[in-house]
N, C-alpha and C positions, 0 to 999 in steps of 0.2 A: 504494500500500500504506500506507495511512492508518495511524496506530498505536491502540489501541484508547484509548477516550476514558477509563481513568480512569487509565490513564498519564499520557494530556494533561491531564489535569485535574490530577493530583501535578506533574508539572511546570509548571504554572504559579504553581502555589502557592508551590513551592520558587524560584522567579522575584521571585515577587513579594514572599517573606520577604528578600529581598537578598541572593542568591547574587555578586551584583556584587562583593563582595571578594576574592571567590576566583575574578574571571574569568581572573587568569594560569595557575592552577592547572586551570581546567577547560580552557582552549581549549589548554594543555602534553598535557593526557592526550587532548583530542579529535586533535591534533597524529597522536599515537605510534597512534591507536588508527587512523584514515585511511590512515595509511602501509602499517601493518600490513594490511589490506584491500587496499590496492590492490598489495602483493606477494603473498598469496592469491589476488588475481582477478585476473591480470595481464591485457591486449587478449587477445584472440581473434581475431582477426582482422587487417585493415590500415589504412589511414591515408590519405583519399586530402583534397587541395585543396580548399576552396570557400571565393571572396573572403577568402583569409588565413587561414582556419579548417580544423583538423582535424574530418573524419566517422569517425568507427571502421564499418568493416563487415566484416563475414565472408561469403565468397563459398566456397560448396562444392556438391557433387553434378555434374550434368552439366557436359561442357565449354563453351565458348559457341560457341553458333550448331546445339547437336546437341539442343537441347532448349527448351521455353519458360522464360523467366525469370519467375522467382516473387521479390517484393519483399515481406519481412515487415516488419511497423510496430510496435514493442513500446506499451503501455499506459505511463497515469500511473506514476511511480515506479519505474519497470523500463528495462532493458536488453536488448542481442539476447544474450542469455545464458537467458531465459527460452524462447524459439524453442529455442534448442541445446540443452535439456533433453530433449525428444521430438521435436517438430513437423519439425528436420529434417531427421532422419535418416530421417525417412515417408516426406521428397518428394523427395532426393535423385536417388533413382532416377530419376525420371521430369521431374527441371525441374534449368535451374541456380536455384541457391538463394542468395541475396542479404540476409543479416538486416543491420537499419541498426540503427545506437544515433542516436535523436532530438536533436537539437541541445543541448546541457546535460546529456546525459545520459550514465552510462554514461563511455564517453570519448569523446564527440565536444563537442568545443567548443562556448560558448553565444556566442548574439548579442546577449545582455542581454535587454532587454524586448522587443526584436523579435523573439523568436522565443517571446513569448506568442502570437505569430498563428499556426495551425494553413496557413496558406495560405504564410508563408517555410516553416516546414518543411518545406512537400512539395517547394519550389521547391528551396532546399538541398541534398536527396535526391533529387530528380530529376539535379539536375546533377552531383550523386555520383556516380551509379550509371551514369552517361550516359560517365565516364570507364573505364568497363571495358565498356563499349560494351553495353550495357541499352539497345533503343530502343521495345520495346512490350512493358512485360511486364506480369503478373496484379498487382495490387497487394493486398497482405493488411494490414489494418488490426485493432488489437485494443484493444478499450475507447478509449479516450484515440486509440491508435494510429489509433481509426476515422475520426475528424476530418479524421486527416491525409493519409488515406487519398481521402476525400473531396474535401479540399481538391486533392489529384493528380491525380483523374479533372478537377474541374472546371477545371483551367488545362491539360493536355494532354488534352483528348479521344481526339483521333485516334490518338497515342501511349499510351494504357493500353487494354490488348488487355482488361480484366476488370478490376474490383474483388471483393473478399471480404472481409464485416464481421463479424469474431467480436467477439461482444457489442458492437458498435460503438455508440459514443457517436455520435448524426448529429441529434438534435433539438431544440429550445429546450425547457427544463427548468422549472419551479417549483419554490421552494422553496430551501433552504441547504445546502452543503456539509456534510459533519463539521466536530464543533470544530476538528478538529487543521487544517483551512484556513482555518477562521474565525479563531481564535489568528492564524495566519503573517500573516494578512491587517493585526495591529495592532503596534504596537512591539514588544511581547512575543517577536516571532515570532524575532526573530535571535537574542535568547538561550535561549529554547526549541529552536533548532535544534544550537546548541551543544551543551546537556546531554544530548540524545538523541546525539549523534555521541560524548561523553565516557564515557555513561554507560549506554543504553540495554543493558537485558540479554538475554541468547539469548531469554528469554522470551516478550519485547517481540514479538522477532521473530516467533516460534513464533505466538504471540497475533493477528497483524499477517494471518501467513497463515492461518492459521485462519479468518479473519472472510473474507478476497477469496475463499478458495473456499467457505467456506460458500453452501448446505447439503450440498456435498461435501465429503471428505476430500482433506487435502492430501497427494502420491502421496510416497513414501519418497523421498526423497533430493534432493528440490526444492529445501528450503532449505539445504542441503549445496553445491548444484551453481550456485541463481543467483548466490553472492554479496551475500546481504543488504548487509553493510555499504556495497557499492558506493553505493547509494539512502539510504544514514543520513550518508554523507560531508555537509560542511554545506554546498558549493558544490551536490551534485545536490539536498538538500533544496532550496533556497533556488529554484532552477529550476522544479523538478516545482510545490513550491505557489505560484508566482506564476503559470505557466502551466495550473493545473486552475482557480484563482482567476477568471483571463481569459478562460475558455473561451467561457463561454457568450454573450457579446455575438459574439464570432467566428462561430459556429453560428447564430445568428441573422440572422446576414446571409448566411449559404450558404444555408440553408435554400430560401430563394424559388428559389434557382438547380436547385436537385435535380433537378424534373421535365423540364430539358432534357437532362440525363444519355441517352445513349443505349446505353454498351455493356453487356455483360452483367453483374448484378451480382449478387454472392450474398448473403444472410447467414445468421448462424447463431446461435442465442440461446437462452438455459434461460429456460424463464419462472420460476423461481424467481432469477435475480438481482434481485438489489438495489443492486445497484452501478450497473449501467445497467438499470435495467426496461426488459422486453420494449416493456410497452405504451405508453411513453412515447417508445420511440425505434425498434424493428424494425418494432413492427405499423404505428405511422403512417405510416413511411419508404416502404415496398412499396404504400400507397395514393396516396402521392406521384408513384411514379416508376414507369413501366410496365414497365422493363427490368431491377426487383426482383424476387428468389426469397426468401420464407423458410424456413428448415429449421428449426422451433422443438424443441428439446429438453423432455420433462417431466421437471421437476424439478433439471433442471441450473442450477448456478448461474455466475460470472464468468468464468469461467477455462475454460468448456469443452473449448480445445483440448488441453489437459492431462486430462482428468475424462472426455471422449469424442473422444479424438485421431482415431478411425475414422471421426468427423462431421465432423470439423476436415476432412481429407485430401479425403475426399469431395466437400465444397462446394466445394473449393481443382479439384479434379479436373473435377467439372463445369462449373466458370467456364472453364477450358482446351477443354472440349467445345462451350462456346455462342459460345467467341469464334472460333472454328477454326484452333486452333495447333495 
């Protein structure tokens, strides 16, 4: 959730006039304003081990072993807070339901720059989830999420019954990120992420989501219920943009790997994103890999499982049907 670039741009400028005086003053009120966040969005879920590290995950819906497990993957800048908005209370019913928060993210512990690699991630979360006794389940990956989702299938094959890529980021890219990763990427970027933690207004927010689900609306009570500030704290900035930053050399060395892929995989994609264009990353992907389905949305943009939750369920339902769980 990128912030919109002429925010970024006032804040660099306000950077670069020499905000540095008043860094006790701003990083006091980024302080109280964090705190204050994270007693508004407390965990949701629990806490389990991996190498000295906490994972936050929330595990709800069926009991285990009376249903297939479904493993949700949150995007860049997000948390499993964004899953518990709608998505899943849809599949409750019918899977146990497992949303992770991404290593740095949300509350699960970072591994510093090691966990720029989309492939510790899944490994992380695989062994997560493997302590509440997860041994083949659907893996659902979204934007960002889809990397990692990817990165799952290819190191346990035999172990992931299905993938599912909403809006899944899976292909080498051209071209530049937003400013607002370009920024983080230079000196600039640590005190730019200060003043958005200090000072960032509802607005920002409001603004932020506007643009991820453009050209759809963002559904009532979204930004109410994920927890914006979680993702404005300056420890999950500081994650998120080093980790979108490093993505794409990562993706580029999975990529050759795809077409060995054999289980059932789905995706789902508005060809109106811009966030992850269809044609750059779903339509190539399913020419790669013979065990891809696309379900393309018209007109839908990033965030479809939110915008066409009925699409979301459905591709989630028929990866359950091709794997035969």
């Amino acid at each position: 959730m990128p912030l919109p670039s002429p925010l970024a741009i006032a804040i660099t400028l306000f950077t670069l006039l020499g905000l540095a005086g008043c860094a006790t003053l701003v990083d006091s009120r980024a302080d109280r304003r964090e705190t204050l966040w994270m007693t508004e969005f407390p965990p949701l879920g629990q806490f389990v081990e991996v190498e000295g590290h906490r994972v936050h995950l929330l595990v709800t819906g069926r009991s285990r072993g009376s249903a297939p497990d479904v493993v949700l993957i949150h995007g860049a800048n997000g948390n499993l807070r964004d899953f518990t908005f709608d998505l899943v209370e849809r599949l409750e019913g019918d899977f146990r339901v497992i949303a992770v928060d991404r290593p740095g993210l949300g509350y699960s512990d970072s591994w510093g720059e090691a966990d720029n690699d989309p492939a510790l991630q899944a490994r992380v979360l695989r062994e997560a989830v493997a302590q509440l006794g997860v041994r083949r389940p659907i893996v659902v990956g979204h934007s960002y999420g889809g990397a990692v989702a990817l990165a799952w299938g290819l190191q346990a094959p035999r172990d992931t019954a299905a993938l599912v890529l909403l809006a899944g980021a899976s292909e080498p890219w051209e071209g530049d990120l937003t400013f607002w990763y370009n920024l983080n990427a230079t000196v600039l970027g640590g005190p730019a992420r200060t003043l958005v933690a200090a000072f960032a207004p509802e607005s920002a927010v409001e603004a932020a989501l506007a643009n991820v689900f453009a050209p759809e609306a963002v559904p009532e009570g979204y930004g109410d219920h994920i927890g914006a500030g979680l993702s404005l704290r300056r420890e999950s900035q500081e994650t998120n943009n080093r980790q979108v930053n490093s993505l794409l050399p990562y993706v580029t060395a999975m990529q050759p790997r795809y077409p060995g892929l054999r289980m059932p995989i789905e995706l789902l994609h508005g060809d109106a994103d811009e966030t992850v264009p269809v044609e750059v990353h779903a339509r190539r992907f399913i020419r790669e890999v013979p065990s891809a389905r696309l379900t393309e949305i018209p007109g839908a943009g990033h965030m479809l499982h939110h915008t066409h939750p009925e699409a979301a369920v459905a591709v989630i339902r028929e990866a359950r049907r091709r794997a035969g769980l």
